[in-house]
C-alpha positions in Angstrom: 12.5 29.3 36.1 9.2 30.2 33.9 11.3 31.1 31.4 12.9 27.5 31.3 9.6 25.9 31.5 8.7 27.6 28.2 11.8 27.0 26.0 11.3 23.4 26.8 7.9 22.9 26.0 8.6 25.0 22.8 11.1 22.2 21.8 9.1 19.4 22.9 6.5 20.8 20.7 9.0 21.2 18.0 10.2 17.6 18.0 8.6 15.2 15.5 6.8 12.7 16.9 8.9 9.9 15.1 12.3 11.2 16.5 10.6 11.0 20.0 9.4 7.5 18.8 13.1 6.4 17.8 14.1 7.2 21.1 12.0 5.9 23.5 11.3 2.6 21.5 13.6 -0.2 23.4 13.5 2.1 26.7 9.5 2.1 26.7 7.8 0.2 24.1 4.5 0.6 25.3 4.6 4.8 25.0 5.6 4.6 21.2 2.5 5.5 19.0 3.7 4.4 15.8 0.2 4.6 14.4 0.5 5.7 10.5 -3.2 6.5 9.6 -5.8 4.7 8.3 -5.4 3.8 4.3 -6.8 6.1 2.2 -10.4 4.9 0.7 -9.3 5.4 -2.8 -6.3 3.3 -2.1 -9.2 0.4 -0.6 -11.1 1.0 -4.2 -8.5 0.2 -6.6 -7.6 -3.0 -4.7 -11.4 -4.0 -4.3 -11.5 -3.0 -8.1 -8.7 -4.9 -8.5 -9.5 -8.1 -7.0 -13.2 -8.0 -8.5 -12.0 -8.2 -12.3 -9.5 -10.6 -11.5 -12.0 -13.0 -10.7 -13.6 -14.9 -13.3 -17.3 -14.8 -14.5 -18.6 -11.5 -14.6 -17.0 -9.1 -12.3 -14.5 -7.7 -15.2 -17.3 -4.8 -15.6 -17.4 -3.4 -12.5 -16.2 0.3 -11.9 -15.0 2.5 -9.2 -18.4 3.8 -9.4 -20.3 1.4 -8.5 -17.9 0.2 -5.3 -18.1 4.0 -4.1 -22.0 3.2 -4.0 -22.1 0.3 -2.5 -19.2 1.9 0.3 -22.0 4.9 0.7 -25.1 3.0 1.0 -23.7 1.8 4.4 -24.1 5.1 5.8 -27.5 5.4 5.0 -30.5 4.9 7.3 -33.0 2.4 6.9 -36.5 4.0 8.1 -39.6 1.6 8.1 -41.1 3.1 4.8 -38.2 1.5 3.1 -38.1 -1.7 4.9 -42.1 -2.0 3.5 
């Protein structure tokens, strides 16, 4: 009986998650994690770079650079030296 146990977990763990999506999809729509991942951030640069030099008045100079800067200075922490 342990020995059946194993060889199916061994094939669940071989099954892709997408075949198991395929199948359980109109039996149990709720269970089917058809999450793809988050968009790459380069992807999310070229369309803001994109977008900015399509618009008129000044934006046709702005590089990947300078959005990657702007993305980054989120992530930095405001102490009360700088806020002075």
């Amino acid at each position: 009986m342990a020995k059946c146990i194993i060889n199916v977990e061994e094939y669940v763990d071989e099954l892709m998650s997408t075949a198991l999506n395929g199948c359980w999809k109109k039996l149990w729509p709720g269970a089917v994690n058809d999450f793809q991942g988050f968009p790459k951030q380069q992807d999310k640069i070229r369309n803001i770079l994109v977008l900015a030099r399509n618009i008129p008045g000044g934006f046709s100079c702005v590089e990947e650079g300078d959005i990657q800067e702007v993305l980054d200075a989120h992530f930095t922490v405001v102490t009360d030296e700088d806020l002075i």
